[in-house]
C-alpha positions as CSV (number, residue, x, y, z in Angstrom):
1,X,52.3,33.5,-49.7
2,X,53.1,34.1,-53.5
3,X,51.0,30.6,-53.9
4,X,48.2,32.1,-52.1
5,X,47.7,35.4,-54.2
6,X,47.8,33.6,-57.5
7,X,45.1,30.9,-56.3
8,X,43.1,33.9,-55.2
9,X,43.7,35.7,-58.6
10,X,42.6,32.4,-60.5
11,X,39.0,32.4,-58.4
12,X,38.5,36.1,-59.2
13,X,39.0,35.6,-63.2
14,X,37.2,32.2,-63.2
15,X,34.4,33.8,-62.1
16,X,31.5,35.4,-64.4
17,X,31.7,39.5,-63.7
18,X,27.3,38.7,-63.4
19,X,27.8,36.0,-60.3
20,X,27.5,37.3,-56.8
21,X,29.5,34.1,-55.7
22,X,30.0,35.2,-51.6
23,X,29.7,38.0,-49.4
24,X,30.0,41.4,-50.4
25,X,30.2,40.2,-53.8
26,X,33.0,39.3,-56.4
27,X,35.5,41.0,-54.7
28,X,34.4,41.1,-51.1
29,X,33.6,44.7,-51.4
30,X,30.1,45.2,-52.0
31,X,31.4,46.4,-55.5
32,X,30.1,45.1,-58.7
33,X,31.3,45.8,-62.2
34,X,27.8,45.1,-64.0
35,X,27.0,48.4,-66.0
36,X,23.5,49.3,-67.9
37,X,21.6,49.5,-64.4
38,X,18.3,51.8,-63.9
39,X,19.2,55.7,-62.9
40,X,15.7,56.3,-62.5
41,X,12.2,54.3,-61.8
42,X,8.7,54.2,-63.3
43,X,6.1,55.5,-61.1
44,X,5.2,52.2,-59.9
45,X,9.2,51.3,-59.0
46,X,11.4,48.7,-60.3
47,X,10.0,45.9,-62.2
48,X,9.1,42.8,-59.6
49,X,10.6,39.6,-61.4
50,X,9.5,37.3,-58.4
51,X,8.9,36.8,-54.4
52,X,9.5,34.3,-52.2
53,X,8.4,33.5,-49.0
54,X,11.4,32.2,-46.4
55,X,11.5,31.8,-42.7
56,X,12.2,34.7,-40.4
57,X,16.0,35.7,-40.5
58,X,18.9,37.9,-41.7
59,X,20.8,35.9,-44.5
60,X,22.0,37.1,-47.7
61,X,22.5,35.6,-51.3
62,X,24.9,34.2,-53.5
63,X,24.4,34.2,-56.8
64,X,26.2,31.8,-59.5
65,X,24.2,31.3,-63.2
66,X,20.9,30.6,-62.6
67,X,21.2,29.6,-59.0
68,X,21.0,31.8,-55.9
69,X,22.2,30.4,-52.7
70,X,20.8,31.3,-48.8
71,X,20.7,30.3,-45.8
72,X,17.4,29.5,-44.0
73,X,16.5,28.6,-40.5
74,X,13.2,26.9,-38.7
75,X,13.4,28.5,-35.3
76,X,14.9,25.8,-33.0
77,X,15.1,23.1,-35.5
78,X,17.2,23.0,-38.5
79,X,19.5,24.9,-40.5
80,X,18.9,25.1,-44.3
81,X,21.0,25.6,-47.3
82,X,18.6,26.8,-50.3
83,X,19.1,26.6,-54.0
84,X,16.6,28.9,-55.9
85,X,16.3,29.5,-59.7
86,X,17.1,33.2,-60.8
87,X,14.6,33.0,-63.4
88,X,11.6,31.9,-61.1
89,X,12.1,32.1,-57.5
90,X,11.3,28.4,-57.2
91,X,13.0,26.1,-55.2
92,X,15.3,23.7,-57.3
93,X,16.7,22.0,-54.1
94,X,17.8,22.2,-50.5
95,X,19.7,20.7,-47.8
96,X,18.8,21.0,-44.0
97,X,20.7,20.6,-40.9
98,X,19.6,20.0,-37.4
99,X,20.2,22.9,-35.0
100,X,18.4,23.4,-31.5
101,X,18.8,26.5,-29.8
102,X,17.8,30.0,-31.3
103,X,20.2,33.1,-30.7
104,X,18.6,36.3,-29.8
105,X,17.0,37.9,-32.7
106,X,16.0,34.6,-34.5
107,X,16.9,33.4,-38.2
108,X,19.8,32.8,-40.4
109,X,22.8,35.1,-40.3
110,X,25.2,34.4,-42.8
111,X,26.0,34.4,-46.8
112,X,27.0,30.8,-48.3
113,X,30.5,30.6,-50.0
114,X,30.0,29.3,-53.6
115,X,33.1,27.9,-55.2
116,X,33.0,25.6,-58.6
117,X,30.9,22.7,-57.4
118,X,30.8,23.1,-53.3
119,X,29.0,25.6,-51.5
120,X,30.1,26.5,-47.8
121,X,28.1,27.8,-45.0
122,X,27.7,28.1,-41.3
123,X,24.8,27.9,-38.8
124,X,24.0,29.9,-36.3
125,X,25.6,27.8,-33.8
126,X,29.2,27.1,-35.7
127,X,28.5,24.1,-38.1
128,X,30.7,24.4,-41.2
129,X,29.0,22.6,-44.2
130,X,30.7,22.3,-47.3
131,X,27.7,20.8,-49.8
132,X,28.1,18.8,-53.1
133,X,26.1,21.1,-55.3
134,X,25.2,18.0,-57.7
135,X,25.0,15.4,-54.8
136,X,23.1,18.0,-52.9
137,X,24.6,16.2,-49.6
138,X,27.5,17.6,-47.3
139,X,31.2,16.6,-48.6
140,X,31.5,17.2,-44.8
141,X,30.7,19.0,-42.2
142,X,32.0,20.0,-38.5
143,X,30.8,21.7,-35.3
144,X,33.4,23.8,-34.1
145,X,32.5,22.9,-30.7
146,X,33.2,19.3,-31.3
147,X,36.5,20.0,-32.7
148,X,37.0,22.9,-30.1
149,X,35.9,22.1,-26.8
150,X,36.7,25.6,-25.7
151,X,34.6,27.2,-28.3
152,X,32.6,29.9,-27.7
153,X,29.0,31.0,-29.1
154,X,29.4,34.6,-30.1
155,X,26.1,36.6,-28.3
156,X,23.9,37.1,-31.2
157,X,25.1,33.3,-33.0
158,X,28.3,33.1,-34.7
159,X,27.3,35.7,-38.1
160,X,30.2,34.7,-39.9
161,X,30.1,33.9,-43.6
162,X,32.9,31.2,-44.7
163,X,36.1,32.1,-46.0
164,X,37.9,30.8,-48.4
165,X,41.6,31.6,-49.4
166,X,43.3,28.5,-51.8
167,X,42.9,25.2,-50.5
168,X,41.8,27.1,-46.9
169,X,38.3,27.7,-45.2
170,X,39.0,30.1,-42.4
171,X,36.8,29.3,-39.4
172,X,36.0,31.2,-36.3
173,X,35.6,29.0,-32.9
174,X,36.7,32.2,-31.0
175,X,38.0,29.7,-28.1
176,X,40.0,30.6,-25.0
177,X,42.6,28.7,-26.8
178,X,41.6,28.7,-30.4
179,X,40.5,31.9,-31.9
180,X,40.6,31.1,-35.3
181,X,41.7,28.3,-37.3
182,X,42.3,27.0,-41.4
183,X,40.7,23.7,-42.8
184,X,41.2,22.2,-46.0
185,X,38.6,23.1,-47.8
186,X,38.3,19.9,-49.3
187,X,38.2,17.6,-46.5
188,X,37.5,20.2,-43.3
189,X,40.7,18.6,-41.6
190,X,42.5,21.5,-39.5
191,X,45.8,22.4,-41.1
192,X,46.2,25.2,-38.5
193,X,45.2,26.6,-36.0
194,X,46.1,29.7,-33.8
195,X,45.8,31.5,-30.4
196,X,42.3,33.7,-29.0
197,X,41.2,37.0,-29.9
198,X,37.6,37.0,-27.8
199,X,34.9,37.2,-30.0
200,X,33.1,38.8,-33.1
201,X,30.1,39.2,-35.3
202,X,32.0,40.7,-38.0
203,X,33.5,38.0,-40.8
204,X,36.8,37.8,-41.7
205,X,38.2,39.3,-45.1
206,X,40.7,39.0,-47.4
207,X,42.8,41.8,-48.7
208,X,45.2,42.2,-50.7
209,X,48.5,44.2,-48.9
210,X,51.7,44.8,-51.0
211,X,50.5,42.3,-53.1
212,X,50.4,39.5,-50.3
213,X,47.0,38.7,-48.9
214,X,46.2,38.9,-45.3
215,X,43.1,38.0,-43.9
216,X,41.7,40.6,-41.6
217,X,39.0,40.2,-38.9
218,X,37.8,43.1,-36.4
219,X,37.4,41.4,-32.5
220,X,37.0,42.1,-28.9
221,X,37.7,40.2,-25.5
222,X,36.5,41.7,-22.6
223,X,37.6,45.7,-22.9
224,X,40.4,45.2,-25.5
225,X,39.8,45.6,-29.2
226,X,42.1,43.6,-32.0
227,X,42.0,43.8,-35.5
228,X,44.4,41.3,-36.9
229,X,45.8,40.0,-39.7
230,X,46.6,36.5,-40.7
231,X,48.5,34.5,-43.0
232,X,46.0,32.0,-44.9
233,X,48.3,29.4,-45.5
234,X,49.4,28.5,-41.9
235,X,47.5,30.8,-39.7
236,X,50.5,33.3,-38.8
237,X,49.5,36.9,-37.4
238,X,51.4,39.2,-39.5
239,X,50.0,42.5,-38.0
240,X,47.8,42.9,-35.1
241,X,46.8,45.9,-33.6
242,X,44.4,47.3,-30.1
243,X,43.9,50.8,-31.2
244,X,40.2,50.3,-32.2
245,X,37.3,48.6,-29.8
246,X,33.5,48.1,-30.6
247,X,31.9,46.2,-28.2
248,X,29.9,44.1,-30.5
249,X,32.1,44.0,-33.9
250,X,30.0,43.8,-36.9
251,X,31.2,45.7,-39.8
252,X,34.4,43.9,-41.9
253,X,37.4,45.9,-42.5
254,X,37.7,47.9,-45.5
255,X,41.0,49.0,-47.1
256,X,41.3,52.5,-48.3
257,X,44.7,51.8,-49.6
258,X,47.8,49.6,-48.9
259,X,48.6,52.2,-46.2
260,X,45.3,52.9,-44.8
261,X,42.7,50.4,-43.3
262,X,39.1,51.3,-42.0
263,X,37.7,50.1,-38.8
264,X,34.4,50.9,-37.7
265,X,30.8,49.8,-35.9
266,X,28.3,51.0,-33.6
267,X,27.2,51.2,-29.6
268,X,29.0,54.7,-30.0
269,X,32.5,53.2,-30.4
270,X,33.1,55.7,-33.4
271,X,35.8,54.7,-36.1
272,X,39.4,54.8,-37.1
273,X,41.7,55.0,-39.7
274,X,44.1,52.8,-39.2
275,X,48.0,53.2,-40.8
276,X,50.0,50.5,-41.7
277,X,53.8,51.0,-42.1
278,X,55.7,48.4,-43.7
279,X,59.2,47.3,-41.3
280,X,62.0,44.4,-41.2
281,X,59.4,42.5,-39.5
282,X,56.0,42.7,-41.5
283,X,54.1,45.6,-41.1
284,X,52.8,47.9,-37.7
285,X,49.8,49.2,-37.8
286,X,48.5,52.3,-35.6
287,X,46.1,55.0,-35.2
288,X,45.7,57.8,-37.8
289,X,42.8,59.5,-36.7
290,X,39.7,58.6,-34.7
291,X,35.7,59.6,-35.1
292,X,32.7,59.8,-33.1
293,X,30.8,57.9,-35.6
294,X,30.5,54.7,-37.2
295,X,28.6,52.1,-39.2
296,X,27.0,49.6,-37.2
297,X,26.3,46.8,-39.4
298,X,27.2,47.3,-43.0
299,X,30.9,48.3,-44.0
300,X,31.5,51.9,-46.2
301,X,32.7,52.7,-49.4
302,X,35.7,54.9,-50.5
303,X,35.2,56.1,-54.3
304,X,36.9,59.3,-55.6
305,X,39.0,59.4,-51.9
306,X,35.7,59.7,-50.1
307,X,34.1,57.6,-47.6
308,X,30.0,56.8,-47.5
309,X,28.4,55.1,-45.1
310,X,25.0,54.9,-43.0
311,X,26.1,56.4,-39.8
312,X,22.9,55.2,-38.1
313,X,23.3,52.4,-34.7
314,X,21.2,52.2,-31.7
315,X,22.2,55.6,-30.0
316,X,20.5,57.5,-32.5
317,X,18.0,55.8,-34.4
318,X,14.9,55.8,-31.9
319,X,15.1,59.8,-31.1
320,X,14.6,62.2,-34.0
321,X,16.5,64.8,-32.4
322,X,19.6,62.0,-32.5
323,X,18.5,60.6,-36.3
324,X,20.1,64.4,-37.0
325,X,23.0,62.9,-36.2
326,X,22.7,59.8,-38.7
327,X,21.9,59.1,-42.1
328,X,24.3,58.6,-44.9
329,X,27.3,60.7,-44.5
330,X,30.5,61.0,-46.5
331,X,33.7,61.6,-45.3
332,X,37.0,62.9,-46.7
333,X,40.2,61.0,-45.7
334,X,41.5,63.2,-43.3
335,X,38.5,62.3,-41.3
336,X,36.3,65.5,-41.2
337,X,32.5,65.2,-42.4
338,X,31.7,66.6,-45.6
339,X,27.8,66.1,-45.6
340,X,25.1,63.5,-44.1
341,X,21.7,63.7,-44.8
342,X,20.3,63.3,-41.2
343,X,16.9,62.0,-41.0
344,X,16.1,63.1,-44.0
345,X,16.4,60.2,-45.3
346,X,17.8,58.3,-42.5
347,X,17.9,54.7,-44.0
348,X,18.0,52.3,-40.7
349,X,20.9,49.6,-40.8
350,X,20.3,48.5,-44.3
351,X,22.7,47.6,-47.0
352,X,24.3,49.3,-49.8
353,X,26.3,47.8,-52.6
354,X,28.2,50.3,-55.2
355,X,27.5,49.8,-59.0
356,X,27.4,51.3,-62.3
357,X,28.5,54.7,-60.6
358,X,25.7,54.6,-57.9
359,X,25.4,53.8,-54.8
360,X,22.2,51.1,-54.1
361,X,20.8,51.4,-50.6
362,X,17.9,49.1,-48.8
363,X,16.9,51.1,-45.9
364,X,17.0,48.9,-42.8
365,X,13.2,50.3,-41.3
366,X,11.4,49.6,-43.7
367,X,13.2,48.0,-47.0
368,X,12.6,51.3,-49.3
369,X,14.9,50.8,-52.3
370,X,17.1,53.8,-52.9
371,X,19.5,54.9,-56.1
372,X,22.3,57.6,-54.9
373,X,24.9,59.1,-56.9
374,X,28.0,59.2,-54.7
375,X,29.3,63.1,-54.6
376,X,31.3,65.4,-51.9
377,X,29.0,68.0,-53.3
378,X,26.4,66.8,-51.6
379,X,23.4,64.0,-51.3
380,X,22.1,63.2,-54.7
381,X,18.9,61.1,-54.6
382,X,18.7,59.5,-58.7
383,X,15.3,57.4,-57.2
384,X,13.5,55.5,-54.4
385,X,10.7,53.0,-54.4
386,X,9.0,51.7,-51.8
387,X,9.4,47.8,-53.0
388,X,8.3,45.7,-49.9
389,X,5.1,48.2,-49.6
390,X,5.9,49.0,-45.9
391,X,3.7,51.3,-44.0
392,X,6.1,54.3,-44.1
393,X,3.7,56.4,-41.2
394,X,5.1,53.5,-39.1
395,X,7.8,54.0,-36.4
396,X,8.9,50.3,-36.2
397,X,12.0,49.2,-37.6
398,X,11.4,46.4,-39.7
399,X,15.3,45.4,-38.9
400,X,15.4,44.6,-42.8
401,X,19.2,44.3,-42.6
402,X,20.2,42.1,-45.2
403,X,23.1,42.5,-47.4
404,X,21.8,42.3,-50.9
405,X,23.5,41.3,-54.3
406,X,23.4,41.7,-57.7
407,X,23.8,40.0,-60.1
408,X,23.3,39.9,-64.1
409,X,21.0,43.2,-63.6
410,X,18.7,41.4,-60.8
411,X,19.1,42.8,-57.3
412,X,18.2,40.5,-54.4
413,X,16.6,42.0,-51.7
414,X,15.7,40.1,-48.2
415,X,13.1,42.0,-45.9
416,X,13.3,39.1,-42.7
417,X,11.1,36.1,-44.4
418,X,10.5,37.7,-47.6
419,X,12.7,37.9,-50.8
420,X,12.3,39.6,-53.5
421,X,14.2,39.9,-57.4
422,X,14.2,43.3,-58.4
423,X,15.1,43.9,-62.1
424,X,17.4,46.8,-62.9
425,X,18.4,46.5,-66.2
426,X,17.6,49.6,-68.2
């Protein structure tokens, strides 16, 4: 366990504070540390550095140096691993793997895992590829449903973005026998393996508990929600709880404190705060307090003991009597509502990241760039830009839900097949 934490701690500090190196950033919580960023915009927006044109799809970036990682897809062909050049846009390289099939709404899902000289990702289908980044071929790669037999493709595609904790890649099969399961990350051979849990679209997540890390991932079979926690090392649940269900999990976890966890998603399944109590035998975790509402595809944020999030899902998004409803709220931690702005401005099922004391929001209709200083006072809008030009008289969501990242003052921004590298360095 001990072992674990510190191999975790020695990622973190070998990493540049500028890279973007997985998921929800350095830390896996959509918080970055980079400072100097744009409060305000010229009349004209952000500067564009570049645009480039990708296939239809959903995945993010990871950013290292000068290379920025994503994952591509040709519709019922291939999988691809891209490696663009921050300065440029241009492609420096790319490696493709056969996939047939296409899951309902088509194109990529996940984030790639970038870690020294390997880069880890999964297709829409459950192929873990772990990629020489100077070879530019795969050190190995595995479909879970060769390994698994009783794997199971999630609905929408397995979404999951690769894990790693130490010398583990945590994988999802989400099997009637396997659930979830650890590979070495270096060869892909299962070290463990352990028992089902249905299935998810949210990713798994480390976090750090009374200074242990437990790896935390939000699932449902048939009418029964878990969120669980598991040992990295050898796959042992060391909490597991089915106070919360979402129908179709999406959002990860996020941990208020060591005491506090919270759960949330859409299809009106509302939220919870979760309490964990430390006992002789681990931990237990159970309800604190329930909402109505919830996030449905990006996690919240909790600065200053306040929780923000775009409480905006199917329900309420496509009637503007509803869209009152929605919007980005905040939240104190006893659960009661302090503010939302409604539909005024609304801001779809985009993503957010937190930096430099702002919150930075891609509206998921129609990609408009938006600069918010976090407040229980109230919404407080520093600037917006209309970056991807959208029609904005339009009532079609673009479904520009993408999680961005930052990195080095550049924010990455994916609207479906395009991607643009938006400058906000002051």
């Amino acid at each position: 366990m001990k072992l674990a934490l510190t191999l975790i701690s020695i990622n973190l500090l070998s990493t540049a504070w500028a890279d973007w190196p997985h998921f929800q950033g350095p830390h896996r919580t959509g918080v970055s540390h980079e400072t100097g960023l744009l409060r305000s915009f010229p009349e004209d927006g952000p500067r564009l550095l570049w645009e480039t044109k990708l296939q239809q799809g959903f995945g993010g970036c990871a950013v290292v140096g000068d290379d920025v990682f994503l994952v591509d897809r040709v519709m019922q062909e291939k999988d691809m691993l891209l490696c663009l050049d921050a300065q440029s846009g241009k492609e420096k390289w790319r490696y493709e793997s056969p996939s047939e099939g296409e899951p309902s709404f088509p194109g990529s899902r996940s984030v790639p895992t970038v870690d020294g000289d390997s880069v880890y990702f999964i297709g829409s289908f459950g192929r873990v590829h772990c990629v020489d980044r100077k070879s530019r071929k795969a050190r190995w790669s595995v479909k879970m449903s060769d390994r698994y037999p009783d794997a199971k493709t999630p609905k929408w595609g397995y979404a999951q973005c690769a894990l790693l904790v130490g010398d583990i890649v945590f994988v999802t099969p989400f099997g009637s026998e396997t659930g979830v399961a650890g590979w070495d990350r270096k060869t892909g051979e299962e070290v463990w393996r352990s028992g089902p849990i249905g299935d998810s679209h949210a990713s798994p997540t480390v976090l750090e508990i009374g200074g242990n890390p437990h790896v935390v991932l939000v699932s449902k079979e048939g009418s029964t929600g878990y969120t669980t926690s598991y040992h990295p090392g050898n796959g042992r649940i060391l909490w597991q709880t089915s106070d919360y269900y979402n129908r179709i999990p999406i959002p990860i976890v996020t941990k208020v404190n060591d005491e506090l966890i919270f759960v949330t998603g859409g299809y009106d399944c509302g939220s919870k705060m979760l309490s964990l109590q430390k006992t002789a035998d681990g931990y237990k975790a159970s309800e604190k307090w329930a909402i109505a509402k919830g996030t449905q595809i990006h996690p919240p944020f909790v600065i200053d003991r306040h929780l923000y999030f775009l409480a905006n899902e199917n329900s309420n998004h496509r009637v503007a009597a509803k869209r009152e409803s929605g919007g980005l709220s905040c939240w104190n931690l006893d659960g009661k509502e302090v503010w939302r702005t409604g539909d005024d401005p609304f801001m779809g099922r985009g993503g957010c990241l937190y930096a430099d004391g702002m919150l930075i929001i891609q509206d998921g209709e129609k990609g408009t760039l938006r600069l918010v200083e976090p407040s229980p006072s109230g919404f407080r809008l520093l600037a917006e830009a209309n970056v991807f030009s959208s029609d904005l008289t339009s009532k079609k969501d673009l479904r520009f839900w993408s999680p961005m990242a930052l990195s080095n003052g550049r924010l990455y921004m994916r609207g479906q097949n395009r991607l643009l590298c938006l400058s906000l360095k002051q």
